[in-house]
C-alpha positions in Angstrom: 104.9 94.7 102.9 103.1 95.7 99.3 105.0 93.6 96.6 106.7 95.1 93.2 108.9 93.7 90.5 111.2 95.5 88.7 112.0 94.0 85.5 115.2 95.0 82.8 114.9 94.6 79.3 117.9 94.4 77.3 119.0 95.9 73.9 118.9 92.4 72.1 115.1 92.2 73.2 114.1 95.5 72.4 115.5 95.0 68.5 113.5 91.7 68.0 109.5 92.5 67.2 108.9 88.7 68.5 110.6 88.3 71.4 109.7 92.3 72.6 106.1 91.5 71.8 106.1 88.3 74.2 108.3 90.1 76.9 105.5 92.9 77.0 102.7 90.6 76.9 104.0 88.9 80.3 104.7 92.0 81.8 101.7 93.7 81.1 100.7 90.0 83.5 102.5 90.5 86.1 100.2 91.6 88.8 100.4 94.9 91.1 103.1 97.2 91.0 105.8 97.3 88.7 108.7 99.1 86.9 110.5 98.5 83.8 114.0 99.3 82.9 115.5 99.5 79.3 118.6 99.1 77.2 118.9 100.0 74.1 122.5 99.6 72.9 122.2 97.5 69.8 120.1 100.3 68.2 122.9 103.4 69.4 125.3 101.3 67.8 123.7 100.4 64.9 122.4 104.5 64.8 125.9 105.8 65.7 127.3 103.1 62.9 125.2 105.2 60.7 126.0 108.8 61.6 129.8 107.5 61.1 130.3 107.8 65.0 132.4 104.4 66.5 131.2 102.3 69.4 133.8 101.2 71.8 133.1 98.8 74.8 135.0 97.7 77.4 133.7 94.8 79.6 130.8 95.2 78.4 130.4 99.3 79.5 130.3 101.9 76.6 132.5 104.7 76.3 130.8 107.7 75.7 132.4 110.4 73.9 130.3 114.1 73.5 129.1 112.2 70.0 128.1 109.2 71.1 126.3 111.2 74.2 123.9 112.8 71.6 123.1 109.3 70.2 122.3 107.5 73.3 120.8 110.6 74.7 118.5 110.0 71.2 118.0 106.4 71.2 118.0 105.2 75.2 115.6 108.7 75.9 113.7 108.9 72.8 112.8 106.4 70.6 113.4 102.9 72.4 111.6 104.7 75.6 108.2 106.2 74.0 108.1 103.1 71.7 108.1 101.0 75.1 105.5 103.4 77.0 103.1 103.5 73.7 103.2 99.8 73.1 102.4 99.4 77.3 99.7 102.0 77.2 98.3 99.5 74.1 98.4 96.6 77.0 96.3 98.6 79.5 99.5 99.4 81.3 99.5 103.5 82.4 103.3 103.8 81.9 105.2 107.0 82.1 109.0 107.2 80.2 111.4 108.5 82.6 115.3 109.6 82.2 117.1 110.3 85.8 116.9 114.0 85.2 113.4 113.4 85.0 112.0 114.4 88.5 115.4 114.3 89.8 114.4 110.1 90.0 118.5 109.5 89.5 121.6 111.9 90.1 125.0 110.1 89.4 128.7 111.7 89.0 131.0 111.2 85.6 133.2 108.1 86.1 136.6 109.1 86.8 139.4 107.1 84.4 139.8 104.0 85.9 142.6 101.7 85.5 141.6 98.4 83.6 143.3 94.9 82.5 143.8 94.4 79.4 143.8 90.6 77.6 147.3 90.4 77.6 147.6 90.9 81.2 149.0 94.7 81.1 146.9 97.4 82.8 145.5 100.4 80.5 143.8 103.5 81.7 140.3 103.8 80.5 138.2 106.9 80.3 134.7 106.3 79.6 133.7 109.5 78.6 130.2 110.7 79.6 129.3 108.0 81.5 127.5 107.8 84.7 128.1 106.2 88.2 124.9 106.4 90.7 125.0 108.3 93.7 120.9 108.6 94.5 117.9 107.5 93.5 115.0 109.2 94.7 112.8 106.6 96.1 110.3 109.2 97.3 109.2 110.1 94.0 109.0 107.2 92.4 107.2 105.9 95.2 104.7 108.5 94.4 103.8 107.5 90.8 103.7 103.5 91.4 101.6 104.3 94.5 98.9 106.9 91.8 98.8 103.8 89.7 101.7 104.3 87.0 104.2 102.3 85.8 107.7 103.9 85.6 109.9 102.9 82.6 113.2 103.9 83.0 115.4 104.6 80.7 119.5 104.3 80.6 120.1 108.0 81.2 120.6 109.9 84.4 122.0 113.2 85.2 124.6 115.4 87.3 122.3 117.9 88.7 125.4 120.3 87.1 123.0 119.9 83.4 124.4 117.0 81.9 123.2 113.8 80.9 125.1 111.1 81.6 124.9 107.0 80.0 124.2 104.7 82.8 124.4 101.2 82.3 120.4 99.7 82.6 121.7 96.7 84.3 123.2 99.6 86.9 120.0 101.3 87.2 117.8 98.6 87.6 119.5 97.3 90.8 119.9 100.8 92.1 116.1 101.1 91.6 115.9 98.0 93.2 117.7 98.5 96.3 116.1 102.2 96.7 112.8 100.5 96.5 113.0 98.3 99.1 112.6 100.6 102.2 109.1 100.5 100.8 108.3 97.1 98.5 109.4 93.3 99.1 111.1 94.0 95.6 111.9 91.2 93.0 114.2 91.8 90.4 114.2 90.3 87.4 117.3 90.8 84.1 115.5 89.7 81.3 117.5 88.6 78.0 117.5 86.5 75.4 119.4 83.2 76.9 117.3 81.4 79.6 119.6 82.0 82.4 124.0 82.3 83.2 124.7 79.2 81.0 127.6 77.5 81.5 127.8 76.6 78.0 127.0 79.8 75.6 126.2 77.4 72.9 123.8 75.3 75.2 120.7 76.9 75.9 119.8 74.0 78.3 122.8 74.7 80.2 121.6 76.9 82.9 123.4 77.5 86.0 120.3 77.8 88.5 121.9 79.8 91.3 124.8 81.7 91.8 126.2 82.8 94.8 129.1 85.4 95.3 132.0 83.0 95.8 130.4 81.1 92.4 130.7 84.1 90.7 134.1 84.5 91.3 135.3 81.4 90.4 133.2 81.5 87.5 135.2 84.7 85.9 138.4 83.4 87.2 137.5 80.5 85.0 135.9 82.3 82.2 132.3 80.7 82.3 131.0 84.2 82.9 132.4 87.0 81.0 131.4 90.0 78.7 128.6 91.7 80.2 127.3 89.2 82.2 130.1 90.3 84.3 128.6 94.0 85.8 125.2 92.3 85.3 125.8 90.0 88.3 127.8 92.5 90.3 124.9 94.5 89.8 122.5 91.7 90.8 124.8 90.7 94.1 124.8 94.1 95.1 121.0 94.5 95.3 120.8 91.3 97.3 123.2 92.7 100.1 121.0 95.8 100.0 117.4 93.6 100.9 116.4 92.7 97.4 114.4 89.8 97.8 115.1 88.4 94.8 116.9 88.3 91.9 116.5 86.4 89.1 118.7 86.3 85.2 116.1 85.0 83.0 114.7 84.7 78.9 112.4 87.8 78.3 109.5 85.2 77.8 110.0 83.5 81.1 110.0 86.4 83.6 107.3 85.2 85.9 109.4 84.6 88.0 109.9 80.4 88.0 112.6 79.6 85.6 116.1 81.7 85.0 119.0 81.9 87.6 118.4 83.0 90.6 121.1 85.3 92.6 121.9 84.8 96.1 
């Protein structure tokens, strides 16, 4: 079976020349097919922060209100995507910026409220807004541009096939591509941030948990050691493996070749 990797970029990444410059560099190395996916979160808040609009997260998801929509729908669609594509196309990589609505690659349905604990141990109602839970992704098409020779990048946006944009989480996307994928690929999947894997100490960058299994993960949120986003960025990452990923991997955007990070299983 023909071999692709899917890598995610996070927000943190995407805002630091240095670290973006390296992560592209050794992407642009990876050999045969491949996808990127993008966040962009730090740059809607710090744009929405601007425009006087207020970010709220909870566990690490954003809730999207019709403002903040137009912001993401900006920053996630617009400038962090073509920025990404033009600075590939400088690397010799044909890449080609895609939201979901973009050929119908991914259809999702608003996120009902749902209930959520809070810190203090009560449970509170959340309603994230505009925000986007994946029902398809259309594995057909995509197949058709990696297989002419482009390179999707995906941005954090898909849609309701009703005409509305909705905010995914990349982290969502990225396994969802993943899984789709893998009728045709041996797919690896790789989150790309800037720690060097789950750490089990925040403060210890040498502190890398090197695999992580489902029944680790939950004792490691029971526990604390994994919290924040990490938290829907493993679910994410567990879920793909139970759906034939081959691998995933939670690694520093300058070590995504696949040999160093934590690996998911």
């Amino acid at each position: 079976m023909k071999k692709i990797t899917i890598v995610k970029v996070g927000g943190a990444v995407v805002e630091d020349e240095s670290k973006l410059s390296a992560l592209l560099d050794s992407f642009s190395a990876i050999p045969g097919r491949k996808v990127l996916v993008h966040g962009g979160g730090r740059r809607a808040t710090k744009i929405a922060s601007a425009l006087g609009i207020e970010s709220r997260m909870v566990n690490g998801r954003r809730i999207t209100d019709a403002d903040m929509l137009e912001v993401v729908t900006m920053v996630y669609g617009g400038l962090v995507n073509k920025n990404l594509v033009a600075r590939l196309q400088a690397h010799g990589v044909n890449a080609i910026g895609l939201t979901g609505a973009d050929m119908d690659v991914i259809r999702s349905h608003k996120r009902p409220p749902v209930p959520v604990a809070s810190k203090d141990g009560q449970t509170e109602t959340i309603d994230y807004g505009f925000v986007g839970d994946v029902d398809n992704v259309n594995a057909d098409e995509l197949h058709t541009l990696i297989e002419a020779g482009l390179t999707p990048v995906m941005a954090p946006l898909t849609h309701d096939g009703k005409g509305y944009i909705l905010n995914t989480n990349a982290d969502t996307i990225a396994a969802e591509t993943a899984k789709a994928l893998a009728k045709y690929y041996d797919v690896t999947l790789i989150y790309s941030f800037e720690k060097a894997g789950v750490l089990s100490n925040p403060d210890d960058e040498n502190s890398v948990i090197p695999s992580i299994t489902r029944a680790d993960f939950d004792r490691y949120v029971a526990d604390g050691t994994i919290a924040g986003g990490m938290i829907p960025k493993i679910e994410n990452a567990l879920a793909a493996v139970d759906a034939g990923v081959s691998r995933v991997i939670i690694t520093k955007a300058t070590a995504i070749d696949g040999k160093h990070g934590t690996e998911i299983r």
